[in-house]
N, CA, C and O of each residue as an XYZ file, in Angstrom:
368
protein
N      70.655     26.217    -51.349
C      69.451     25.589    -51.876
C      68.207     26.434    -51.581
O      67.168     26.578    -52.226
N      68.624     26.956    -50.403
C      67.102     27.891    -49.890
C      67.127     29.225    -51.170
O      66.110     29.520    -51.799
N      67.731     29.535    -51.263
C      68.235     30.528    -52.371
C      67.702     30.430    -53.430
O      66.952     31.218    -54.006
N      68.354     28.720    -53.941
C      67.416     28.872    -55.692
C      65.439     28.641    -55.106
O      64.627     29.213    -55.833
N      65.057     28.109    -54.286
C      63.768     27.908    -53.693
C      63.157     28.947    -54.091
O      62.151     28.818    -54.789
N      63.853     30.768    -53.568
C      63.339     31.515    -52.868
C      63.352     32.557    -54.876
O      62.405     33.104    -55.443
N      64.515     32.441    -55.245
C      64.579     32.418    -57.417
C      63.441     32.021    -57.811
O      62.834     32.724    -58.618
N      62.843     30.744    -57.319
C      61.801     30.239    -58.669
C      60.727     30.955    -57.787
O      60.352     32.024    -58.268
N      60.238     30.653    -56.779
C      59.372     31.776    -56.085
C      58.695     33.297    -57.100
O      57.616     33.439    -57.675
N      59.904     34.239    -56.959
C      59.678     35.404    -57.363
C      59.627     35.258    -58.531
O      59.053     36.174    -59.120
N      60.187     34.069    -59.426
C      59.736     33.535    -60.904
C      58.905     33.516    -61.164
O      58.355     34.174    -62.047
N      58.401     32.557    -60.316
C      56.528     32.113    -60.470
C      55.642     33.376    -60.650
O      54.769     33.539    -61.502
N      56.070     34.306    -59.599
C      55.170     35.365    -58.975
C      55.356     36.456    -60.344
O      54.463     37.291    -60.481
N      56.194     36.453    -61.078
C      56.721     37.348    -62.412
C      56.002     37.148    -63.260
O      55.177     37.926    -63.739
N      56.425     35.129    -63.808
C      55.730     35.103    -64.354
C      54.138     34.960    -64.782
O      53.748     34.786    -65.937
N      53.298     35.070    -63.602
C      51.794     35.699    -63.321
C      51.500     36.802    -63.668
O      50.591     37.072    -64.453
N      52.365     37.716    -63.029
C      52.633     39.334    -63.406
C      52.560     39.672    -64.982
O      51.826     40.480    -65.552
N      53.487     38.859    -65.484
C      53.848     39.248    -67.167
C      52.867     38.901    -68.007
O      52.560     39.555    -69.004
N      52.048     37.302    -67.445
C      50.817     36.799    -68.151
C      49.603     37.620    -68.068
O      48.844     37.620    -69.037
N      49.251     38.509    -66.747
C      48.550     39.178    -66.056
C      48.579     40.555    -67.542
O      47.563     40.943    -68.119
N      50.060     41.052    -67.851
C      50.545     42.100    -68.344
C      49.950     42.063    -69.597
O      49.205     42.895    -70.115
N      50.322     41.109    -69.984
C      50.249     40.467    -71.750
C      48.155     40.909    -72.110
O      47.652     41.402    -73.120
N      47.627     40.552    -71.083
C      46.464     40.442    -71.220
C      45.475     42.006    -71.231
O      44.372     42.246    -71.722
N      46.334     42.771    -70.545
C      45.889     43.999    -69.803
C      45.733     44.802    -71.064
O      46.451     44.604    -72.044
N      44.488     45.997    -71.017
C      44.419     47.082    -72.142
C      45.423     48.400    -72.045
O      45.632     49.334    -72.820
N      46.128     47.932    -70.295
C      47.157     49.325    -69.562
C      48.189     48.658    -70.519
O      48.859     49.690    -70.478
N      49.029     47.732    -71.472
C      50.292     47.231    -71.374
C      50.494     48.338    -72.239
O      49.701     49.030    -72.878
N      52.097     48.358    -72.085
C      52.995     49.239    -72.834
C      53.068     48.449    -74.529
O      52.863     47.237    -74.459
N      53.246     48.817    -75.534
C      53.527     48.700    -76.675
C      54.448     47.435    -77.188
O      54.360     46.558    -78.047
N      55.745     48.000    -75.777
C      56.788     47.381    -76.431
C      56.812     45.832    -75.498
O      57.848     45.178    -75.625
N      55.728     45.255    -74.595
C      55.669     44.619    -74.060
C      55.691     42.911    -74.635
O      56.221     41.922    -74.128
N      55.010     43.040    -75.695
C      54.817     41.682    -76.571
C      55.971     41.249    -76.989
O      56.493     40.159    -76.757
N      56.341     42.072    -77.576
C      57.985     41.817    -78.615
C      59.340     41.215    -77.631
O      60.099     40.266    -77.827
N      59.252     42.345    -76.366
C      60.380     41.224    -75.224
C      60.151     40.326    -74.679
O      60.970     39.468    -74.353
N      58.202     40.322    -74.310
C      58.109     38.832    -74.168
C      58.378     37.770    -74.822
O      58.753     36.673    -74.408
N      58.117     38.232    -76.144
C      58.332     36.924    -77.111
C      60.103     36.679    -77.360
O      60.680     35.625    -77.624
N      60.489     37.599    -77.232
C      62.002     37.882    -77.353
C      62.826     36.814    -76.210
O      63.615     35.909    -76.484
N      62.353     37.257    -74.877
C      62.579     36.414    -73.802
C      62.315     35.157    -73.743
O      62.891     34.382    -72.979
N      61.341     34.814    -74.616
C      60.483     33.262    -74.450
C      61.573     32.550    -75.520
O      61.886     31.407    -75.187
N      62.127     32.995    -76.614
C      63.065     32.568    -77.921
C      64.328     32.432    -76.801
O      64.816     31.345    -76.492
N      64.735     33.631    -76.293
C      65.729     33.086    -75.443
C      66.080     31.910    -74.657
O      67.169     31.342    -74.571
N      65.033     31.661    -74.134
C      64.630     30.452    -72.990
C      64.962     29.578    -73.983
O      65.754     28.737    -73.557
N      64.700     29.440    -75.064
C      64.190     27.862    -75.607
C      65.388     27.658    -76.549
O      65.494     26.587    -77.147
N      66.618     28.990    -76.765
C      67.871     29.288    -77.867
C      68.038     27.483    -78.015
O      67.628     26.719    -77.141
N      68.621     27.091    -79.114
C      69.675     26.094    -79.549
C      70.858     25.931    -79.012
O      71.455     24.859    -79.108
N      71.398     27.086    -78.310
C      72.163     26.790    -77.413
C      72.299     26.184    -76.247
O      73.305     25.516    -76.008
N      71.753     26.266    -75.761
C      71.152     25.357    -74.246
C      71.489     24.145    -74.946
O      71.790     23.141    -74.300
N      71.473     24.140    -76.030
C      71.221     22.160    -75.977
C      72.937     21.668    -76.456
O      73.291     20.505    -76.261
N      74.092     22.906    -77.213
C      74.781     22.722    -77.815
C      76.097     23.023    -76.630
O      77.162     22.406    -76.611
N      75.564     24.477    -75.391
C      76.758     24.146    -74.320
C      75.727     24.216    -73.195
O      74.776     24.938    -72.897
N      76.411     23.023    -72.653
C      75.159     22.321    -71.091
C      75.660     23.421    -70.308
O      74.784     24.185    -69.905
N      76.490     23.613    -70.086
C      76.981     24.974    -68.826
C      76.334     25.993    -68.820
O      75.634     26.306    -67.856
N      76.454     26.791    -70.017
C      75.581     27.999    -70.302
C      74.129     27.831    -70.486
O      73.274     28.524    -69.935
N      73.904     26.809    -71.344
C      72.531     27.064    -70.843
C      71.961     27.169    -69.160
O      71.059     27.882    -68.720
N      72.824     26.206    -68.443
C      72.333     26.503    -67.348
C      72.533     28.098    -66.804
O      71.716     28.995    -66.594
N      73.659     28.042    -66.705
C      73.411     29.684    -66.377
C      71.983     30.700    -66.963
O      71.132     31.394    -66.407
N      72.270     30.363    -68.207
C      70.953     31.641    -68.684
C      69.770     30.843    -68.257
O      68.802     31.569    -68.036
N      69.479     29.178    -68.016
C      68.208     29.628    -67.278
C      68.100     29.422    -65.985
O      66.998     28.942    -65.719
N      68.929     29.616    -64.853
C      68.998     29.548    -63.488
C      69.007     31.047    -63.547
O      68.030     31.670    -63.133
N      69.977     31.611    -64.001
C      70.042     33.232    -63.574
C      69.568     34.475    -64.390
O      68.878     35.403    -63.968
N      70.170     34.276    -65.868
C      69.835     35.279    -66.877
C      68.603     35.902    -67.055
O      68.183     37.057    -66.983
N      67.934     34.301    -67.424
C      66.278     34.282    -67.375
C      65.408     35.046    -66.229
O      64.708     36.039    -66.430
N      65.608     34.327    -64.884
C      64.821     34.941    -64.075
C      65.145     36.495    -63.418
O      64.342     37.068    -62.682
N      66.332     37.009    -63.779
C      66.481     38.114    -63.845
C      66.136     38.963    -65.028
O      65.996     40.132    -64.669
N      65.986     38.824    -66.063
C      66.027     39.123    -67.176
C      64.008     39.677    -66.870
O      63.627     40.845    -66.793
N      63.256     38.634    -66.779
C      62.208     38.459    -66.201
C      61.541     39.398    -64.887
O      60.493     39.969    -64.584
N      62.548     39.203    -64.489
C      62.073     40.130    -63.142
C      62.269     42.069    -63.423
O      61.533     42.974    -63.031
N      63.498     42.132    -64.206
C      63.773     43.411    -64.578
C      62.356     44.020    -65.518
O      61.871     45.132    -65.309
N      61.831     43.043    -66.574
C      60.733     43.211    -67.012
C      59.623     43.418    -66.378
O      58.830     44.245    -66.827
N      59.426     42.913    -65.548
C      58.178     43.113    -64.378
C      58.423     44.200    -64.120
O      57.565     44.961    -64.567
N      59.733     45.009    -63.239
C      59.628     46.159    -62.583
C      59.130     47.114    -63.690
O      58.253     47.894    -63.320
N      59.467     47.189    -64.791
C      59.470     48.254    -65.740
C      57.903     48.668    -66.311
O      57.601     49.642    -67.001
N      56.997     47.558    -65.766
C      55.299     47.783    -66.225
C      54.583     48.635    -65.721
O      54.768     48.440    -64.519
N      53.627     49.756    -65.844
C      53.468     50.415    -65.783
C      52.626     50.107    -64.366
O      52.232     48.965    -64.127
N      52.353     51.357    -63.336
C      51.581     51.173    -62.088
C      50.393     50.632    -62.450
O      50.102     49.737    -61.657
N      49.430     50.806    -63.450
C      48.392     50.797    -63.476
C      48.110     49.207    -63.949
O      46.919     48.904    -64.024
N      48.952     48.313    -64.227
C      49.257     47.183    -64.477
C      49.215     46.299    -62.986
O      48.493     45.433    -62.492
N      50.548     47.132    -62.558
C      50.895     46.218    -60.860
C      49.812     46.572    -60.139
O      49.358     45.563    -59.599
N      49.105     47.664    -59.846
C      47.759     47.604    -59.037
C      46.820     46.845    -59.741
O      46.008     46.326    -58.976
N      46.655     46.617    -60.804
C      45.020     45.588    -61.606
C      45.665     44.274    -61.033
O      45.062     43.213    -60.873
N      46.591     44.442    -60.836
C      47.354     42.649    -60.620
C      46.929     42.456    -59.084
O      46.107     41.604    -58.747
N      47.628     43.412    -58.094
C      47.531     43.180    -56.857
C      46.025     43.264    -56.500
O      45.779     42.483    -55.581
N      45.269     43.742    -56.790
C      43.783     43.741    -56.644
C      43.164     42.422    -57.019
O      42.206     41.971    -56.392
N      43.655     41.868    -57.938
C      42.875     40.783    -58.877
C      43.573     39.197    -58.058
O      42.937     38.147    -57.960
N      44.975     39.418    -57.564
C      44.903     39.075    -56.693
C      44.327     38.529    -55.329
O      44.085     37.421    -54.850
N      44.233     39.757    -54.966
C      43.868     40.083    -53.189
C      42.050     39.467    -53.482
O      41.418     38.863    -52.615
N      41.631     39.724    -54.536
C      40.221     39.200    -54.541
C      40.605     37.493    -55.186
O      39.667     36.721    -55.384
N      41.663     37.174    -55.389
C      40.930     35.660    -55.803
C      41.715     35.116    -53.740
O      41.413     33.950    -53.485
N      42.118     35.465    -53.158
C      43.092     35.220    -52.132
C      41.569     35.376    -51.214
O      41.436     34.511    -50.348
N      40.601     36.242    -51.318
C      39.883     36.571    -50.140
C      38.576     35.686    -50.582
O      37.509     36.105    -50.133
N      38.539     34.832    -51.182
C      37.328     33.628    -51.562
C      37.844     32.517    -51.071
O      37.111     31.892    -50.305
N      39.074     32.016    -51.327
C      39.223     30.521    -50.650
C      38.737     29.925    -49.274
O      38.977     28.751    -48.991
């Protein structure tokens, strides 16, 4: 249980990253199209037609799928993030 806890965690934290990404003038090209690609995935007709698999693709597929996307953004992305960050973290 601590496990899936520690999954949606680095989920959360991705998906900030990717919203963060989407917005940025640094994003790569091909960034929109797998997001949107990924987001169709999430929501397939399947999920609703086999209950098993959908769970799988969105307990595991997804947030890996997700996370592999994050690593692949360019530095100049993950530093505007961690900065933009670290300044909303140093006002509270």
């Amino acid at each position: 249980m601590v496990r899936f806890f520690r999954l949606w965690r680095v989920c959360a934290s991705d998906l900030r990253l990717l919203w963060y990404a989407l917005g940025s003038p640094h994003r790569p090209m091909w960034l929109w199209p797998i997001a949107v690609m990924l987001g169709l995935f999430a929501l397939e007709p399947l999920n609703f037609e086999i209950p098993l698999l959908g769970l799988v693709d969105d307990f595991v597929l997804i947030p890996l799928a997700l996370h592999v996307l994050v690593k692949c953004l360019p530095r100049e992305i993950h530093a505007g993030f961690a900065a933009r960050r670290q300044l909303g973290s140093g006002t509270g």
